[in-house]
N, CA, C and O atoms as CSV, one atom per row, in Angstrom:
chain,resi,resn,atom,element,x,y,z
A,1,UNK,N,N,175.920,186.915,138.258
A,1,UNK,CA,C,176.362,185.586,137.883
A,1,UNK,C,C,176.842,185.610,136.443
A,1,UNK,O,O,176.297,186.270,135.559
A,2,UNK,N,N,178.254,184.584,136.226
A,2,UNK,CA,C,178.472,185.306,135.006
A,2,UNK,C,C,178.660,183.633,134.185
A,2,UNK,O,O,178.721,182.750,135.040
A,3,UNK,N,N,178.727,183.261,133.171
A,3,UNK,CA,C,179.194,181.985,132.380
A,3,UNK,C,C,179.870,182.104,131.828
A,3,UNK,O,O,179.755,183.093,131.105
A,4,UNK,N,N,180.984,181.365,131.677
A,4,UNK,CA,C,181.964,181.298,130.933
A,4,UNK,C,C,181.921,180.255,129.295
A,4,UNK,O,O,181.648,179.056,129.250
A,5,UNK,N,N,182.248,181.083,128.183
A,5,UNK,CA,C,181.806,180.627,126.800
A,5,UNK,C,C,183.155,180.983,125.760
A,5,UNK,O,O,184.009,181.839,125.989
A,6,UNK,N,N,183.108,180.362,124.939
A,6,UNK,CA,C,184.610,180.864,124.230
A,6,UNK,C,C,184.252,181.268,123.365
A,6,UNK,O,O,183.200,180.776,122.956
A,7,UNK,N,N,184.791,182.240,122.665
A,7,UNK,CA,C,184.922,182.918,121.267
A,7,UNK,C,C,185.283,182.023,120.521
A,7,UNK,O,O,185.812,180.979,120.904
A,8,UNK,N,N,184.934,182.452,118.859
A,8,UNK,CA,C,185.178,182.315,117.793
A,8,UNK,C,C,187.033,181.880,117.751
A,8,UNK,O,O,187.505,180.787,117.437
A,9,UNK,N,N,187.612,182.838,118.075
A,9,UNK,CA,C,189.035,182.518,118.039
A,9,UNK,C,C,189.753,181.516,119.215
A,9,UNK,O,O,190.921,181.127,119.190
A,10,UNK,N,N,188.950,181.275,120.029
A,10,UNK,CA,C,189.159,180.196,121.198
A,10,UNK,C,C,189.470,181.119,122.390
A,10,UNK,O,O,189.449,180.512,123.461
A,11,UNK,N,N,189.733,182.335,122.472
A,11,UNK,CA,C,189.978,182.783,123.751
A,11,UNK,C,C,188.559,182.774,124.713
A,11,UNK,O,O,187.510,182.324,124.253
A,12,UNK,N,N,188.639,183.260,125.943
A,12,UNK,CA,C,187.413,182.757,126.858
A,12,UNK,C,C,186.592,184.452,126.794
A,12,UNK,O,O,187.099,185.500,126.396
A,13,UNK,N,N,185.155,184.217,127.352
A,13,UNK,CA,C,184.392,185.399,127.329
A,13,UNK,C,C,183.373,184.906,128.714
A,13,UNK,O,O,182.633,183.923,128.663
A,14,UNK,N,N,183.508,185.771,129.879
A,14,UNK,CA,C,182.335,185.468,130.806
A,14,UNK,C,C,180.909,186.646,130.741
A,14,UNK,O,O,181.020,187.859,130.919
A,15,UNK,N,N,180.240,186.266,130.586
A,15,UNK,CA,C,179.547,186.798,130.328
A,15,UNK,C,C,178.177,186.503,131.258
A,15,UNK,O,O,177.710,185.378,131.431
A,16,UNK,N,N,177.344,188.389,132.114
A,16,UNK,CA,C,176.247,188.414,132.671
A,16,UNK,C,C,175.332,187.261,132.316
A,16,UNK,O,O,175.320,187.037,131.105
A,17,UNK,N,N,174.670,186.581,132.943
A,17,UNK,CA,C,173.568,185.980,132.562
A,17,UNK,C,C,172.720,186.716,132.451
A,17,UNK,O,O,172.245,186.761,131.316
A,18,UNK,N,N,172.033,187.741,133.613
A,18,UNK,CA,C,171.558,188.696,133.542
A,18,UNK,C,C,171.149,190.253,132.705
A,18,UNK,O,O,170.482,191.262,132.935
A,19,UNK,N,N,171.923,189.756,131.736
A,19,UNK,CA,C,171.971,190.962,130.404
A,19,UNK,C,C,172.060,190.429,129.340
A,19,UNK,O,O,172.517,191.074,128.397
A,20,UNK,N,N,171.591,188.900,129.152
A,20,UNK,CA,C,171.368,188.196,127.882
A,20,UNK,C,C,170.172,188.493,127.494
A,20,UNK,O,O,169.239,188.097,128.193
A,21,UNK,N,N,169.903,189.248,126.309
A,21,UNK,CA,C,168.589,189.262,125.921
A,21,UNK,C,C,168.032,188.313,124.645
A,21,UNK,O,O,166.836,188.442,124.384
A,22,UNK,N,N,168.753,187.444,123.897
A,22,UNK,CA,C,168.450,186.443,123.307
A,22,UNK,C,C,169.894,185.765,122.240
A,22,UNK,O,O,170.783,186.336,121.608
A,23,UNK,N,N,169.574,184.430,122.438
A,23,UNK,CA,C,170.522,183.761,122.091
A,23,UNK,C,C,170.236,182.783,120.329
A,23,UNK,O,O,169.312,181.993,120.137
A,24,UNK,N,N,171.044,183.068,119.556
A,24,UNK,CA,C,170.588,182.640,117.920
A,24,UNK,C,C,171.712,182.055,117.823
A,24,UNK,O,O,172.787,182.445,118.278
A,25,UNK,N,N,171.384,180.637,116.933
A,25,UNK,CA,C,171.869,179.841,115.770
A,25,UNK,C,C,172.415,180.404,114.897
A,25,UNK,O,O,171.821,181.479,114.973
A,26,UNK,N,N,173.117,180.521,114.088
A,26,UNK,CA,C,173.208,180.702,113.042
A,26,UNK,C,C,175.040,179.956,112.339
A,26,UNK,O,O,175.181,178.770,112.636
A,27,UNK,N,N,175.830,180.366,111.807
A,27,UNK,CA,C,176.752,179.979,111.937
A,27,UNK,C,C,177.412,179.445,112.980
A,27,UNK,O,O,177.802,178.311,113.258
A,28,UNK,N,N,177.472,180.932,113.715
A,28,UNK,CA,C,177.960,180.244,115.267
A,28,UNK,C,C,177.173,181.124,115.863
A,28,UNK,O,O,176.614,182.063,115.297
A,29,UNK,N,N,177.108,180.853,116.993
A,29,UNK,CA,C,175.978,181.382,118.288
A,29,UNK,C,C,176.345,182.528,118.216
A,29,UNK,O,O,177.510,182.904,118.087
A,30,UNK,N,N,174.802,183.594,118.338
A,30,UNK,CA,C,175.412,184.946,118.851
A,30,UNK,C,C,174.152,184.815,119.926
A,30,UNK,O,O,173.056,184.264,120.035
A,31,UNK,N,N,175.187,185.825,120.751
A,31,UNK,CA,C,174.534,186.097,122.146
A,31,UNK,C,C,173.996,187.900,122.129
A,31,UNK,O,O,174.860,188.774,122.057
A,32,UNK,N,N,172.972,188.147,122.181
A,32,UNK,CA,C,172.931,189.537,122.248
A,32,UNK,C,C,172.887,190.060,123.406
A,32,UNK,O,O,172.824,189.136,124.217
A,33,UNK,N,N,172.886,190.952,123.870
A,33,UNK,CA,C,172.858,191.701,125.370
A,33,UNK,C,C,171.757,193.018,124.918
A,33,UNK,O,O,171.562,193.706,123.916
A,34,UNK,N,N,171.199,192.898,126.286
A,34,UNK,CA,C,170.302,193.923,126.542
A,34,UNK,C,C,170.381,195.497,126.069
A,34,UNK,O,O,169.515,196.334,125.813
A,35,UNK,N,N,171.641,195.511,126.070
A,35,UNK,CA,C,172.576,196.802,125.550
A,35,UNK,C,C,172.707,197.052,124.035
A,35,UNK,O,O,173.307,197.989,123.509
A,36,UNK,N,N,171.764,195.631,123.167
A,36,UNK,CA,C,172.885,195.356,121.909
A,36,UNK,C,C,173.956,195.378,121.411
A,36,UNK,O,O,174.278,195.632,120.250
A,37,UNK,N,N,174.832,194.985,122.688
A,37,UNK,CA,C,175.975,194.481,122.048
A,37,UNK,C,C,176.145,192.849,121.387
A,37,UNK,O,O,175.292,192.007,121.668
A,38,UNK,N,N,176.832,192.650,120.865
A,38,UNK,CA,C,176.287,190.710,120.761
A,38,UNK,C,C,177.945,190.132,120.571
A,38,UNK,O,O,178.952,190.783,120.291
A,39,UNK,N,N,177.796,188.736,120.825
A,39,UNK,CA,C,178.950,187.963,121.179
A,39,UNK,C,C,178.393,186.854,120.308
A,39,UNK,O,O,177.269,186.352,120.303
A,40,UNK,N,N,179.872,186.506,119.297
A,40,UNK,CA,C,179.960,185.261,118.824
A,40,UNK,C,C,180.707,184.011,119.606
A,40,UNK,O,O,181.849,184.036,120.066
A,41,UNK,N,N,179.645,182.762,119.645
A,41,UNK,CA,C,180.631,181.592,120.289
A,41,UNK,C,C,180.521,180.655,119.765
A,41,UNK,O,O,179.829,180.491,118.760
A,42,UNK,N,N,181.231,179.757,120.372
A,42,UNK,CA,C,181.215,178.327,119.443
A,42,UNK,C,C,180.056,177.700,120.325
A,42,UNK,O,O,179.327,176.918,119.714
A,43,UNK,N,N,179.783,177.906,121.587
A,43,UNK,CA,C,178.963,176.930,122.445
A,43,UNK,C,C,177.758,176.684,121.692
A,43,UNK,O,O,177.757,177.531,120.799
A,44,UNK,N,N,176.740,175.966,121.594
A,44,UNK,CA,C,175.207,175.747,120.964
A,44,UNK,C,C,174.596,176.359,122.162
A,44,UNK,O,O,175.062,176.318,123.301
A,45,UNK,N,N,173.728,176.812,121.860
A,45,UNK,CA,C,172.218,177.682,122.253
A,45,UNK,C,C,172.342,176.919,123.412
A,45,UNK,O,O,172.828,177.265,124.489
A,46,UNK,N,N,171.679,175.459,122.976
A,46,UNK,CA,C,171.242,174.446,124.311
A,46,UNK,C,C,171.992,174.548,125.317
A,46,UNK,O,O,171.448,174.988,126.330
A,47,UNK,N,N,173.325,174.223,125.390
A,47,UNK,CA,C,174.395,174.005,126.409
A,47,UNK,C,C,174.288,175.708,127.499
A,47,UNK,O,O,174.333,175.719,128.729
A,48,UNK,N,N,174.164,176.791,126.726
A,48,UNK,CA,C,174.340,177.843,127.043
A,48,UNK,C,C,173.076,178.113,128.087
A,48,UNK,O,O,173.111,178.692,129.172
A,49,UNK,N,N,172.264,177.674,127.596
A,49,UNK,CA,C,171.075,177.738,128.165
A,49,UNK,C,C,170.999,176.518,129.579
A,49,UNK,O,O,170.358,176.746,130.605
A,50,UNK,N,N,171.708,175.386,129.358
A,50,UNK,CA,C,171.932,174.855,130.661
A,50,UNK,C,C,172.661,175.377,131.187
A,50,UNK,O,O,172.231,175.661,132.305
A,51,UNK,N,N,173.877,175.800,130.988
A,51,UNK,CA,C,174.650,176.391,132.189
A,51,UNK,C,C,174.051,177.365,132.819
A,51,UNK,O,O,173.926,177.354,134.044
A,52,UNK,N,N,173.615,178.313,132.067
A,52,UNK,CA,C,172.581,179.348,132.965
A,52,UNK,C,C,171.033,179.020,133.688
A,52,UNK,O,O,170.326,179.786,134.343
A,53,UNK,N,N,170.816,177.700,133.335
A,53,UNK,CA,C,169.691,176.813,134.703
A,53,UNK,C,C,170.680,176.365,135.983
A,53,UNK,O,O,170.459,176.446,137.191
A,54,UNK,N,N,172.047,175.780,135.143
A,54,UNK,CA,C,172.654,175.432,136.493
A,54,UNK,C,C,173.023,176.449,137.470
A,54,UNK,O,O,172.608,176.400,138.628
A,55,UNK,N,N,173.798,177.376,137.034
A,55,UNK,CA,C,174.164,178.474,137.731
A,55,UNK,C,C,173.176,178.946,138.624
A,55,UNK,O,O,173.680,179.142,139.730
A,56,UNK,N,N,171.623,179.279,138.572
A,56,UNK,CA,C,170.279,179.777,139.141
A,56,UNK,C,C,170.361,178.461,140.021
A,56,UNK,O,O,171.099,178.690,140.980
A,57,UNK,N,N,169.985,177.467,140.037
A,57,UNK,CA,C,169.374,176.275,140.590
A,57,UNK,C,C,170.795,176.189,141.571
A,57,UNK,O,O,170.615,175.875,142.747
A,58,UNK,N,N,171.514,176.329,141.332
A,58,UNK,CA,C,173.322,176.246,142.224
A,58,UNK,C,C,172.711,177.550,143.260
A,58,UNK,O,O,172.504,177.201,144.423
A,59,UNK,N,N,172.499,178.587,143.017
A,59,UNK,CA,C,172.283,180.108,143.487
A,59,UNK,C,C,171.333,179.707,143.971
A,59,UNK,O,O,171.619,179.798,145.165
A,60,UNK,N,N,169.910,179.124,143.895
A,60,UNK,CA,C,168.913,178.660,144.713
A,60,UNK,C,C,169.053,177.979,146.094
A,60,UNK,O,O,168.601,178.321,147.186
A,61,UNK,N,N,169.892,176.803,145.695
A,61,UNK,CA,C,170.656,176.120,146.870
A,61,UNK,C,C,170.540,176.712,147.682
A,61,UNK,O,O,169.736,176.979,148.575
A,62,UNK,N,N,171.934,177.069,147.145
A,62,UNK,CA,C,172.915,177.745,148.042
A,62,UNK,C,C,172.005,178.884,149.309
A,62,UNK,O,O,172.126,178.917,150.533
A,63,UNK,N,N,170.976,179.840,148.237
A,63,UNK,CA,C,170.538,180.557,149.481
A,63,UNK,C,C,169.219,179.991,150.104
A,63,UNK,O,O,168.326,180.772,150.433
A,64,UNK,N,N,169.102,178.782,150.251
A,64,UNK,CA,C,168.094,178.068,150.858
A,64,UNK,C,C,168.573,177.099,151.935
A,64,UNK,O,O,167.989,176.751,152.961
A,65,UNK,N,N,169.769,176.743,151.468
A,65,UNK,CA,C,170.902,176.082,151.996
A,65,UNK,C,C,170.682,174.353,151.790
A,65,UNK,O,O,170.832,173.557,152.717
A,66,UNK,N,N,170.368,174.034,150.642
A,66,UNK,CA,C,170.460,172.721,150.128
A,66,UNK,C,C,171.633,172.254,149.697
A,66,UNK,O,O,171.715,171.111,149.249
């Protein structure tokens, strides 16, 4: 499952939910990955963090069939 978040320069970045290993404030959001690689975005922590409840809870549904 992947979310879609924009860069610093406005182009788009989808990115694993599954290989987020923690998400920081600071100027602008960085996203790190399990790998340590890390991604700057404009999105806030919070929002990022809902889309990736929605996405799971959508994926729950779906294979339960709600």
């Amino acid at each position: 499952m992947i979310v879609k978040l924009t860069r610093i320069d406005g182009s788009s970045l989808y990115i694993n939910i599954f290989q987020i290993e923690k998400v920081e404030k600071k100027t602008y959001t960085t996203i790190t990955m399990i790998n340590g690689i890390f991604y700057v975005v404009v999105e806030e922590p919070d929002y990022i963090n809902l889309k990736v409840k929605e996405l799971l809870i959508n994926s729950i549904r779906e294979a339960i069939g709600r």
